[in-house]
C-alpha positions as CSV (number, residue, x, y, z in Angstrom):
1,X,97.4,93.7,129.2
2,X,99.8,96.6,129.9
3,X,99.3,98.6,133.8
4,X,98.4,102.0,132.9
5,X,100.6,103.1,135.3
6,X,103.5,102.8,133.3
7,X,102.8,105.8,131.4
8,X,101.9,107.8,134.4
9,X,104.8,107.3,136.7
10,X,107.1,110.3,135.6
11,X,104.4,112.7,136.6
12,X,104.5,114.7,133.1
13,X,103.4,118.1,132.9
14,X,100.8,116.9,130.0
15,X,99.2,113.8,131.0
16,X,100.6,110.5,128.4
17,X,97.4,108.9,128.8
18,X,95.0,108.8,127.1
19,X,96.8,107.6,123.6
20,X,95.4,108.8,120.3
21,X,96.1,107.6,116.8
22,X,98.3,110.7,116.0
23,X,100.5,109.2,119.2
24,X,101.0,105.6,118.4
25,X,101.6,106.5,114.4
26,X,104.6,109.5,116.2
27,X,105.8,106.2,118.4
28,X,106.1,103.8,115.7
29,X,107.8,106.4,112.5
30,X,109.8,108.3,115.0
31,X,110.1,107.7,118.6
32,X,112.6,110.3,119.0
33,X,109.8,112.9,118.6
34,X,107.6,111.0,120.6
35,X,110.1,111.9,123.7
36,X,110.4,115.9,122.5
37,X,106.7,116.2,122.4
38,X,105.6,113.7,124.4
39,X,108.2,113.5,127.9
40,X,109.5,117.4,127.3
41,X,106.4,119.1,125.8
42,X,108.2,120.7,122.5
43,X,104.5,121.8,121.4
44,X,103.7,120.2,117.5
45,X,105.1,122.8,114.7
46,X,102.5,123.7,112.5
47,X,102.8,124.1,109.0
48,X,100.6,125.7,105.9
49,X,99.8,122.0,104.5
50,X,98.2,120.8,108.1
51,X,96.2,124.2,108.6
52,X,94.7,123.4,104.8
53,X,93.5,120.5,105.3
54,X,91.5,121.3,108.6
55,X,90.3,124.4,106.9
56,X,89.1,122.4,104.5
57,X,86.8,120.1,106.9
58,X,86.1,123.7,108.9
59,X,84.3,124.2,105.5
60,X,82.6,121.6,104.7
61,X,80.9,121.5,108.0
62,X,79.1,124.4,107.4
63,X,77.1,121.9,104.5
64,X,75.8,119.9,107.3
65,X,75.2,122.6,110.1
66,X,74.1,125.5,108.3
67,X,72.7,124.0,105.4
68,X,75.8,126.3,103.2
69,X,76.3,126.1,99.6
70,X,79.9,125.3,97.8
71,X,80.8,128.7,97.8
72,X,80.1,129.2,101.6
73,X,82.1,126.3,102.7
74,X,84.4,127.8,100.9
75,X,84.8,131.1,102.2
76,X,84.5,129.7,105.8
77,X,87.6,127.4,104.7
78,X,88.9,130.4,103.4
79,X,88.7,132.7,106.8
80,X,90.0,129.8,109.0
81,X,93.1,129.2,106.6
82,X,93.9,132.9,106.5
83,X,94.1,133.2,110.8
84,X,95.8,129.6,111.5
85,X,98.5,130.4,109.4
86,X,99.1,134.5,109.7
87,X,101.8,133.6,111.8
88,X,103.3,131.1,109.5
89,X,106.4,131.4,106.7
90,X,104.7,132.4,103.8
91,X,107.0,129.5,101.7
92,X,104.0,127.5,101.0
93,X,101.5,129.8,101.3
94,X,100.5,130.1,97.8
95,X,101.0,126.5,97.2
96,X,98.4,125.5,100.0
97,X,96.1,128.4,99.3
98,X,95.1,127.5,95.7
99,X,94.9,123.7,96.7
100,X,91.7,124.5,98.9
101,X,89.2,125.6,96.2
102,X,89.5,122.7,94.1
103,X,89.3,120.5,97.4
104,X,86.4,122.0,98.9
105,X,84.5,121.5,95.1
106,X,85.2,118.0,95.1
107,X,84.5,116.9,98.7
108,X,81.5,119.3,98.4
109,X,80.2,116.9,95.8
110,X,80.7,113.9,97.5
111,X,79.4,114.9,100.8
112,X,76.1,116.6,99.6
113,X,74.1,113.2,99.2
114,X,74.5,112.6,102.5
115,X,73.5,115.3,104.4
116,X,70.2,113.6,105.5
117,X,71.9,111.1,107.3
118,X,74.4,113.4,109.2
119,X,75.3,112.6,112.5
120,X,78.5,114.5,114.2
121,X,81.2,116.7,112.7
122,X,84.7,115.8,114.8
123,X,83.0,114.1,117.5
124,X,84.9,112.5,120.2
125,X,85.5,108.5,120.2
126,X,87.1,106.6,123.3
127,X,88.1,103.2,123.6
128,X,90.6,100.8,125.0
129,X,93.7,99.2,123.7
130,X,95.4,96.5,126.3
131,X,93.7,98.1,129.1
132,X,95.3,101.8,127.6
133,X,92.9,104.3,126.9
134,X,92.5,105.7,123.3
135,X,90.9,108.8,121.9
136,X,90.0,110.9,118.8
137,X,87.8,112.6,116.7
138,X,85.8,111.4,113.8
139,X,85.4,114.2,111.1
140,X,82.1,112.9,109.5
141,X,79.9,110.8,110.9
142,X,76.4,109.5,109.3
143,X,73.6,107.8,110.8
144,X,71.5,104.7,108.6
145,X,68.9,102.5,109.9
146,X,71.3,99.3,110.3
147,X,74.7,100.7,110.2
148,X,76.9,104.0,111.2
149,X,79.3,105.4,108.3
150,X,82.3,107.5,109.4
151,X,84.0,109.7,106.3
152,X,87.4,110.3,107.3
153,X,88.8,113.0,104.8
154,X,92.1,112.8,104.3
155,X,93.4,115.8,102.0
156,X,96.8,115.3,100.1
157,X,98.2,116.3,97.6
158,X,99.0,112.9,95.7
159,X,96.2,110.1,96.5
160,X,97.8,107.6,98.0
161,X,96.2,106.2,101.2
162,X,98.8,105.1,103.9
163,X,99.1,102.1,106.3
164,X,99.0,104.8,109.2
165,X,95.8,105.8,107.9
166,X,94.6,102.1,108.3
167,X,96.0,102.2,112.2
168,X,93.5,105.0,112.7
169,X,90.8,103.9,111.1
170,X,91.2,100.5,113.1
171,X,90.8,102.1,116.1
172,X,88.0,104.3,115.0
173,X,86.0,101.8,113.6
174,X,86.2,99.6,117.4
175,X,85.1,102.7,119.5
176,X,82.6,103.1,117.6
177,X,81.2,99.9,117.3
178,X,81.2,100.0,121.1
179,X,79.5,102.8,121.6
180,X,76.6,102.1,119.0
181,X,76.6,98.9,119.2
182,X,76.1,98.2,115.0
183,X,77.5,97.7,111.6
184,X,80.5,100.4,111.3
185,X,81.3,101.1,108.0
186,X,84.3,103.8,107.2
187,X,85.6,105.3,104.0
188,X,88.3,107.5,103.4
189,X,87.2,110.0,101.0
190,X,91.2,110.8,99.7
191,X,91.4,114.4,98.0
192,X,93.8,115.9,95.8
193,X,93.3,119.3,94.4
194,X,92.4,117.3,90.7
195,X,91.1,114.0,92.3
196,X,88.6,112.4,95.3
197,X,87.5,109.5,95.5
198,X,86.2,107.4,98.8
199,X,88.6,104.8,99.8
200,X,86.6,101.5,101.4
201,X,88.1,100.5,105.3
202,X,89.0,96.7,105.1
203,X,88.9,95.8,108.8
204,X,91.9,93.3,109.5
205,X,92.7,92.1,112.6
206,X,96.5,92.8,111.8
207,X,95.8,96.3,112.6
208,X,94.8,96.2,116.0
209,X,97.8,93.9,116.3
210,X,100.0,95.9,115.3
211,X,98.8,98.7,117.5
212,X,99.4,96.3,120.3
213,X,102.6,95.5,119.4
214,X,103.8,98.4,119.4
215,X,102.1,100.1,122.8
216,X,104.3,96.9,124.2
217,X,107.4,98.4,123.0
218,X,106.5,101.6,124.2
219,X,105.7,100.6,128.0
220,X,109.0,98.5,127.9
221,X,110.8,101.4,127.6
222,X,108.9,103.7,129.9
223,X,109.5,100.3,132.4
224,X,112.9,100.6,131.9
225,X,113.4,104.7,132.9
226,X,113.6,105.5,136.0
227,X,113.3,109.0,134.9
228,X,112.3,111.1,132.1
229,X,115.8,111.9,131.0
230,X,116.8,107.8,131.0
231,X,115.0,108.0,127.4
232,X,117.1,110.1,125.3
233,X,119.6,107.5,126.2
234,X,117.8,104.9,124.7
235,X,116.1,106.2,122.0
236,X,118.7,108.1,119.3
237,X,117.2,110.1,117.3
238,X,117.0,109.2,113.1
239,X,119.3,111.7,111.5
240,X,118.0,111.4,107.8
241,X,114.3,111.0,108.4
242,X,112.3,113.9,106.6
243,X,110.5,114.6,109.6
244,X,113.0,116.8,110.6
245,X,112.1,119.6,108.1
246,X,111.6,122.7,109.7
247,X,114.2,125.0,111.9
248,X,112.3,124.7,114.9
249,X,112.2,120.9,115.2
250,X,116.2,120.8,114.4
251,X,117.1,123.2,117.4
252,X,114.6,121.2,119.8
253,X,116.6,118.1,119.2
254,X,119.6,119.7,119.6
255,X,118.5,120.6,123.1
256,X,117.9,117.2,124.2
257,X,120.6,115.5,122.0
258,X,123.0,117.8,121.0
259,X,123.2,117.1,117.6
């Protein structure tokens, strides 16, 4: 078990606890912007292909709460894409736009069967990992006699599921068996803007492991600092990972690291 103290001790102006998936997954692909989001607060850049996908679940809500038809959930996607990004490069506007049509059709026609079962649209999940508090939000959840069914959308454009999509769904799947206290099933229903298909969860206990694993190489580090600045000398950031992709990320590292 790992004292949740550890991540509390530099008295951070946002709180490290509790973890999420989004948190572990930045910690284990690139630590060095865990510390610029994480220890100094950089706020996460925002980009046309995130804001697409989350107006694509905005939409599709609207199929379970308001009873909406295709072209509905589409316009609702529609509005919500057009405000989160009006501040945005218009680069990959275009690009993202056009994908959200096609996605909304699709996931439209998945979804629809299982509307009297609905439960909760990005409801809140909580749970514990080595004594370290976890949370997140489940975007679909549905409700059956004998078991609960969480559709995570994931919208892409190539299908392709990931192993960080497993982590998540690993630690989706046990808050929410201990909260309802049944059968969790999960699927990720994968969309392209010419494919979507559901994806079936295989629960593995190397997942959970893993997650472990690597909250124990994150608390050895915070052990090691005696304050926040200690770990940018220990973690150097990885010059050549694509992650650094936008203007904005580049000049925050260059305030903590110089380079």
């Amino acid at each position: 078990m790992i004292n949740p103290e550890i991540f509390t001790k530099f008295n951070l102006e946002k709180d490290m606890l509790p973890f999420s998936a989004s948190k572990i997954k930045t910690w284990k692909n690139n630590p060095a912007q865990f510390i610029l989001r994480y220890i100094y607060g950089y706020p996460t850049t925002s980009n046309h292909a995130m804001e697409r996908g989350t107006a694509v679940e905005f939409g599709l809500n609207h199929l379970f709460t308001s009873n909406a038809t295709v072209e509905e959930c589409f316009e609702k996607a529609i509005t919500y894409y057009k405000s989160a990004t009006a501040l945005l490069d218009d680069e990959e506007d275009n690009k993202q736009f056009n994908m959200i049509a096609p996605m909304v059709e699709q996931c439209f026609e998945q979804l629809s069967p299982l509307k009297d079962h609905f439960l909760t649209f990005q409801g809140r999940i909580d749970t514990s990992i080595l004594d370290i508090p976890f949370y997140g939000f489940t975007d679909f959840v549905f409700e059956y006699e004998d078991k609960i069914l969480i559709i995570d959308l994931k919208t892409k454009a190539k299908f392709m599921p990931t192993h960080d999509d497993m982590l998540q769904m690993a630690i989706y799947q046990k808050a929410m068996e201990e909260k309802h206290n049944k059968l969790v099933d999960i699927k990720l229903l994968i969309c392209t803007p010419k494919r979507c298909e559901a994806v079936d969860f295989t629960p593995h206990k190397k997942y959970l492991k893993e997650i472990e694993m690597q909250l124990m190489s994150c608390a050895n580090i915070f052990n090691a600092c005696n304050e926040p600045d200690d770990m940018k000398h220990l973690i150097v950031p990885k010059l050549d990972d694509w992650t650094w992709n936008n203007a904005e990320i580049l000049e925050q590292r260059h305030e903590i690291w110089g380079i």
